[in-house]
C-alpha positions as CSV (number, residue, x, y, z in Angstrom):
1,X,-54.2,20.9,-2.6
2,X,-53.4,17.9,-4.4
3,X,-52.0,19.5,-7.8
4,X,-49.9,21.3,-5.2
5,X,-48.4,18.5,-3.8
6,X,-48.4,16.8,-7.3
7,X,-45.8,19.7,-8.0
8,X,-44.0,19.5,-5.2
9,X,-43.3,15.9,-5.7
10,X,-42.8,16.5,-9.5
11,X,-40.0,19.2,-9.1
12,X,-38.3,17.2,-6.0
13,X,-38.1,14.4,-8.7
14,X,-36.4,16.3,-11.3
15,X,-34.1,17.5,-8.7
16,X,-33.6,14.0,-7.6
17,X,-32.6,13.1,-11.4
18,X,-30.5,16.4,-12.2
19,X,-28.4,15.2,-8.8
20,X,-28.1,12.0,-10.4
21,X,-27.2,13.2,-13.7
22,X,-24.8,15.2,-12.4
23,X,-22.5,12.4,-10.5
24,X,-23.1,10.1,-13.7
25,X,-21.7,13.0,-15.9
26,X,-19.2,14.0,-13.1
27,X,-17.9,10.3,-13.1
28,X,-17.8,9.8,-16.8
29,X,-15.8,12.6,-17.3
30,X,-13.1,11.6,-14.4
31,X,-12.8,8.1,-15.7
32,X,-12.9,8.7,-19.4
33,X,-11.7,12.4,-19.9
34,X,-9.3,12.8,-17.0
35,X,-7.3,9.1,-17.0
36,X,-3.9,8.7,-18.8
37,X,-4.7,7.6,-22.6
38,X,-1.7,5.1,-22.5
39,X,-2.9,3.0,-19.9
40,X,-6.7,3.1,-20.4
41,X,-6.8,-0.3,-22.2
42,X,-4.6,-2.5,-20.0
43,X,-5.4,-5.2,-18.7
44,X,-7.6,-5.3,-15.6
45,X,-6.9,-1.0,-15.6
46,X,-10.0,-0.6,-18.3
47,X,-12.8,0.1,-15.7
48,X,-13.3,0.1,-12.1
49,X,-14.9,-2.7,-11.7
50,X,-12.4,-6.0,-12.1
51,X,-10.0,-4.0,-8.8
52,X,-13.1,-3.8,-6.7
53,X,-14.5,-6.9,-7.4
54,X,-10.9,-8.3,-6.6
55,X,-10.5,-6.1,-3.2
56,X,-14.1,-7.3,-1.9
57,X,-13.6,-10.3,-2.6
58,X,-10.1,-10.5,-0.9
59,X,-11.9,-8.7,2.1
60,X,-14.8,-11.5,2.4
61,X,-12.4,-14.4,2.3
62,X,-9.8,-12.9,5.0
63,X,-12.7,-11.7,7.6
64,X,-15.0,-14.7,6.9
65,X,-15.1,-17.8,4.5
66,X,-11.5,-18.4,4.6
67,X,-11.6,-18.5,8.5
68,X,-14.8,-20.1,8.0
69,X,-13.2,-22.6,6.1
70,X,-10.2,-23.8,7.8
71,X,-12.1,-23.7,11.4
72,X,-12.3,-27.9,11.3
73,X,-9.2,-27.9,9.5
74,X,-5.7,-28.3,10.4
75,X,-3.3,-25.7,9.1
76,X,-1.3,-26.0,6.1
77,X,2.5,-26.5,6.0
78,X,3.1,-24.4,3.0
79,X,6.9,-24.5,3.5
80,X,8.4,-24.6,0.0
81,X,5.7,-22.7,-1.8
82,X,6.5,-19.9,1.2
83,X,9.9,-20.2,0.0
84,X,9.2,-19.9,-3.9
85,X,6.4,-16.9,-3.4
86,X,9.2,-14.7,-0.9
87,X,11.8,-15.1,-3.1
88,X,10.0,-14.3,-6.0
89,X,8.8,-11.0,-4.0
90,X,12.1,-10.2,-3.2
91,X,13.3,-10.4,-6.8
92,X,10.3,-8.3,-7.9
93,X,11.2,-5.7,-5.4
94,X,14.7,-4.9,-6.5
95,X,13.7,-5.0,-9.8
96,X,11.1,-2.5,-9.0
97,X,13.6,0.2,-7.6
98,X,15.9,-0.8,-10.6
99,X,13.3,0.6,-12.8
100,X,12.4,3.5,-10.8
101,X,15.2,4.6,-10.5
102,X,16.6,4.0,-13.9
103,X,13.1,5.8,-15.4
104,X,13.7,9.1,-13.8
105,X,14.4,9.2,-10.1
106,X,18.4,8.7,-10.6
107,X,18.8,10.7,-12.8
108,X,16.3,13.9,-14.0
109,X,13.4,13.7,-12.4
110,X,12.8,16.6,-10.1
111,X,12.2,15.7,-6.2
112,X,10.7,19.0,-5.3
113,X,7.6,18.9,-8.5
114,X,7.8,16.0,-11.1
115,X,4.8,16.5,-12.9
116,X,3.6,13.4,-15.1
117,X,5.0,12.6,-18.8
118,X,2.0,11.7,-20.4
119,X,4.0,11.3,-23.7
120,X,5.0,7.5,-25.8
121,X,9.0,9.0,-24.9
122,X,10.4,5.6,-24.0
123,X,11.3,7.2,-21.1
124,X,7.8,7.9,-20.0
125,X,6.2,4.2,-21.2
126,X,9.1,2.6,-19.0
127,X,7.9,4.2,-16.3
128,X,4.3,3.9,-17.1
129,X,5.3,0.2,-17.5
130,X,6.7,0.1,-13.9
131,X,3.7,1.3,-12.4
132,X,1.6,-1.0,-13.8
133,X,4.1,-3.8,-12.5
134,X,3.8,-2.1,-9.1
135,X,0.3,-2.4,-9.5
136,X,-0.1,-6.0,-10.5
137,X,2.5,-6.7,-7.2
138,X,0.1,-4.7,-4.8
139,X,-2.2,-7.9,-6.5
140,X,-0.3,-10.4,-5.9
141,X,0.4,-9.8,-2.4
142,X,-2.8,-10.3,-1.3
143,X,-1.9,-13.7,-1.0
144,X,0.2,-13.0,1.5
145,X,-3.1,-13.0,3.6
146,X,-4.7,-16.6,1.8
147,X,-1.2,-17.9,3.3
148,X,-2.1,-16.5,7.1
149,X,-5.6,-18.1,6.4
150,X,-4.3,-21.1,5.4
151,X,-1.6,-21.6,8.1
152,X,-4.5,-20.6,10.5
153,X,-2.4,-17.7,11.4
154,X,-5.4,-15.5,12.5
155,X,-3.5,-13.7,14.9
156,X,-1.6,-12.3,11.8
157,X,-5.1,-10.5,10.0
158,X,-5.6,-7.5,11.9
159,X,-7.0,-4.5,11.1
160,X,-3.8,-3.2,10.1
161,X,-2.8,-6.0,7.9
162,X,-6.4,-6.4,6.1
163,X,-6.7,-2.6,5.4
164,X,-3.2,-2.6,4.2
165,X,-3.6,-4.9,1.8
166,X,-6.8,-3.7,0.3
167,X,-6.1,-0.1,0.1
168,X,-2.6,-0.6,-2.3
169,X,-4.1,-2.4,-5.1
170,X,-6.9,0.1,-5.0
171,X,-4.2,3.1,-5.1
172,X,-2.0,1.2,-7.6
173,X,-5.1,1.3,-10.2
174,X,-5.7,4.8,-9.4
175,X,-1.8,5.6,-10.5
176,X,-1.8,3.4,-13.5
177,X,-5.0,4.6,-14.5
178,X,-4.5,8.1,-14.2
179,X,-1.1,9.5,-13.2
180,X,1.4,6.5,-14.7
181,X,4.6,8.4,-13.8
182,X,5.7,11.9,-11.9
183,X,6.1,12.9,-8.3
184,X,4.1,9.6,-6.6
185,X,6.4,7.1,-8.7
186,X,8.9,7.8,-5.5
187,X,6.4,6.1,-3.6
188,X,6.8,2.8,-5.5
189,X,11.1,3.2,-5.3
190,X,10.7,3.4,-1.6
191,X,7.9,0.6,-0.8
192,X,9.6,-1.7,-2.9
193,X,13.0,-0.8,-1.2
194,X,11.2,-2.1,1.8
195,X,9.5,-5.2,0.5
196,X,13.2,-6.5,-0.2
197,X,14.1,-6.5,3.1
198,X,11.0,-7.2,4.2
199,X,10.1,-10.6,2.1
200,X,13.8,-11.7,2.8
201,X,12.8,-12.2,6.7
202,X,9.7,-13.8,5.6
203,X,11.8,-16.2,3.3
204,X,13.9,-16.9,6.6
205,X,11.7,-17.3,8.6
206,X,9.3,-19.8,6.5
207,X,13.1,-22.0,6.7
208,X,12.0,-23.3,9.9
209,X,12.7,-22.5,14.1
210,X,16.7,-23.0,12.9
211,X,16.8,-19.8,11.2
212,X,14.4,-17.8,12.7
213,X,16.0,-17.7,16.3
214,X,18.3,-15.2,14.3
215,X,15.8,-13.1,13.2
216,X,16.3,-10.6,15.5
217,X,15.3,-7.6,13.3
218,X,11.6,-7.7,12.7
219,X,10.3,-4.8,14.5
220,X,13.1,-2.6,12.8
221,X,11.0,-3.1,9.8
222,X,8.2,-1.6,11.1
223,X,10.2,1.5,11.7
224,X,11.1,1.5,8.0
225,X,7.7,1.7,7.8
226,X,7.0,4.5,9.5
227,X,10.0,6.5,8.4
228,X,8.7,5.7,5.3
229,X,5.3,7.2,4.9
230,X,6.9,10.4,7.1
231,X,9.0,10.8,3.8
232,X,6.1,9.7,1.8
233,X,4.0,12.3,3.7
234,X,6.7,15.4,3.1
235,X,7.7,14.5,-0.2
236,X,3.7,14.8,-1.7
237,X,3.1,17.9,0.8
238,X,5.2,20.0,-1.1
239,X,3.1,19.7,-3.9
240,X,1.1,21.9,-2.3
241,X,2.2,24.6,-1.5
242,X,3.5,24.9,-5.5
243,X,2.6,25.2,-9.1
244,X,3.6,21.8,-9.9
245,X,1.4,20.4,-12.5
246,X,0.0,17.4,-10.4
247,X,-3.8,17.0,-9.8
248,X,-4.8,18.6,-6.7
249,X,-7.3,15.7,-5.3
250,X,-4.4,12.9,-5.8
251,X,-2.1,15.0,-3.8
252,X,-5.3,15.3,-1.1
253,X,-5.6,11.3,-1.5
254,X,-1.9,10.9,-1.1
255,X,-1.7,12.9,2.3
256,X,-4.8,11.5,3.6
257,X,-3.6,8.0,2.5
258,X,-0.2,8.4,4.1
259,X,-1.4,9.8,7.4
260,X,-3.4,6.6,8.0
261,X,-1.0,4.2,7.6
262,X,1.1,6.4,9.6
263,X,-1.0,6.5,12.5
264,X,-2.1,2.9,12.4
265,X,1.9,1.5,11.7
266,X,2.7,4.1,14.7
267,X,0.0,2.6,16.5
268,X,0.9,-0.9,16.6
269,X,4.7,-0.1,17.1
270,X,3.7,1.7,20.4
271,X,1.6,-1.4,21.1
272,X,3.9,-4.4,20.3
273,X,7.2,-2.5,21.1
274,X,7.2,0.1,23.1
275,X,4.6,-1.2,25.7
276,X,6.4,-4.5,25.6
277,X,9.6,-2.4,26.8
278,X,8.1,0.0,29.6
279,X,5.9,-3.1,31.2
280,X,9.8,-4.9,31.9
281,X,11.7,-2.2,34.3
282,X,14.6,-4.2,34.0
283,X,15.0,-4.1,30.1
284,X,13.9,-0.6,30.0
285,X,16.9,0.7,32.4
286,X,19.0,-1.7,30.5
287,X,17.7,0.1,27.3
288,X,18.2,3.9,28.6
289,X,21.7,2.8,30.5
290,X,22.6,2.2,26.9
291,X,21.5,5.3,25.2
292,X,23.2,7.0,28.2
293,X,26.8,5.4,27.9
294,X,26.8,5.7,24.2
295,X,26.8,1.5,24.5
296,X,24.9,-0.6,22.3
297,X,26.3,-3.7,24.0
298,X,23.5,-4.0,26.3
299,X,21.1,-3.7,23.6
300,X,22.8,-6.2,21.5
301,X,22.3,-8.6,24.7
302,X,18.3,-8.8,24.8
């Protein structure tokens, strides 16, 4: 009885090791047969490890020590360096969708199936190039959250925000790493498009009470938002349903990716918007008087 249980245990241990064999070799051959050769030696894009430790640790500062930190604290003006950081954003931005669109998107790449040049064409290294850029921007913005923390903003680090913010460094390194150009690059264009408009209201805004009482467009950006990862979401769909050279289990990543952030940016518009309007009967028949006449005057009264 014993020998039989001696082989028992025996075989469930070499089945143990073959599993584990297996995922080693598995992973190996995704992150050192399947990645783009161009990129595989940049900086910070070499392994895994540097963009996790990075995410993590971004993750236990906003949830817990920076909170932790600033709780006998009093908040921190920031004011110029808010100034500096969103106008540097907002020039990164455009010169993001400059170089998107100027690698391939204005001119010949395809917007039904663009599969990736993997090619030294300096067509195909400028765009690898602005990828990368993208990705070290998806980097930088995590400060945008060590600035909340600091300004003891907490109301500002939701769900939402933190997941956000983690997730698109993580999805940057997976396109430098692997697919540095092709269909997902129009994903960068449009994003960035966004953060230009976007970091110019927070560069208003940080100018003080004076400016921000004409702010009056903040939850329009949160529609671009949306409308955003719908086209996002349609554009990568396609891919699909056709022989476009693109690997499979991105595409699946991209969707999957996309329909999150759809549902959580839907989400919170429903939340801070839409309930906000429906609770007030008086703005709501203003708003739906409006729609009715044709009129936006009465909306451009609120």
């Amino acid at each position: 009885m014993n020998e039989y249980k001696a082989l028992i245990r025996g075989s469930a241990d070499r089945n143990e090791n073959d599993t584990m064999s297996g995922i080693l070799e598995w992973y190996r051959d995704v992150m050192y047969n399947k990645n783009d050769p161009r990129t595989s030696e940049w900086f910070l894009i070499s392994g895994p490890g540097p963009i996790v430790t990075i995410v993590v640790t971004y993750i236990y500062f906003s949830v817990w020590a920076g909170p932790k930190y600033m709780r006998d604290k009093k908040p921190y003006s920031l004011k110029t360096l808010l100034l500096v950081y969103n106008f540097t954003q907002v020039l990164a931005s455009i010169y993001l969708v400059y170089e998107g669109l100027m690698s391939g998107w204005l001119y010949n790449y395809s917007y039904t199936c663009q599969p990736v040049d993997y090619s030294e064409s300096p067509e195909a290294m400028r765009m690898a190039r602005a990828v990368y850029l993208y990705f070290i921007c998806k980097l930088v913005e995590l400060l945008d959250t060590v600035f909340f923390v600091l300004r003891k903003k907490q109301r500002q680090i939701s769900f939402l925000h933190v997941y956000h913010h983690a997730m698109m460094p993580m999805c940057g390194w997976i396109g430098v790493r692997f697919v540095a150009g092709g269909h997902p690059t129009l994903l960068g264009v449009i994003n960035s498009f966004i953060h230009i408009i976007m970091y110019s209201y927070y560069m208003l805004s940080a100018m003080g009470p004076e400016v921000q009482k004409y702010l009056w467009w903040k939850k329009h950006l949160t529609s671009m938002q949306i409308i955003q990862f719908c086209i996002i979401f349609v554009h990568n769909a396609q891919m699909m349903f056709n022989d476009c050279k693109f690997p499979k289990q991105l595409t699946v990543l991209l969707l999957l990716n996309a329909s999150a952030f759809l549902y959580m940016f839907g989400s919170f518009y429903v939340k801070n918007y839409m309930k906000n309007v429906s609770s007030n009967p008086q703005k709501l028949a203003k708003n739906v008087n409006a729609v009715a006449n044709g009129s936006s005057q009465a909306l451009k009264a609120e």
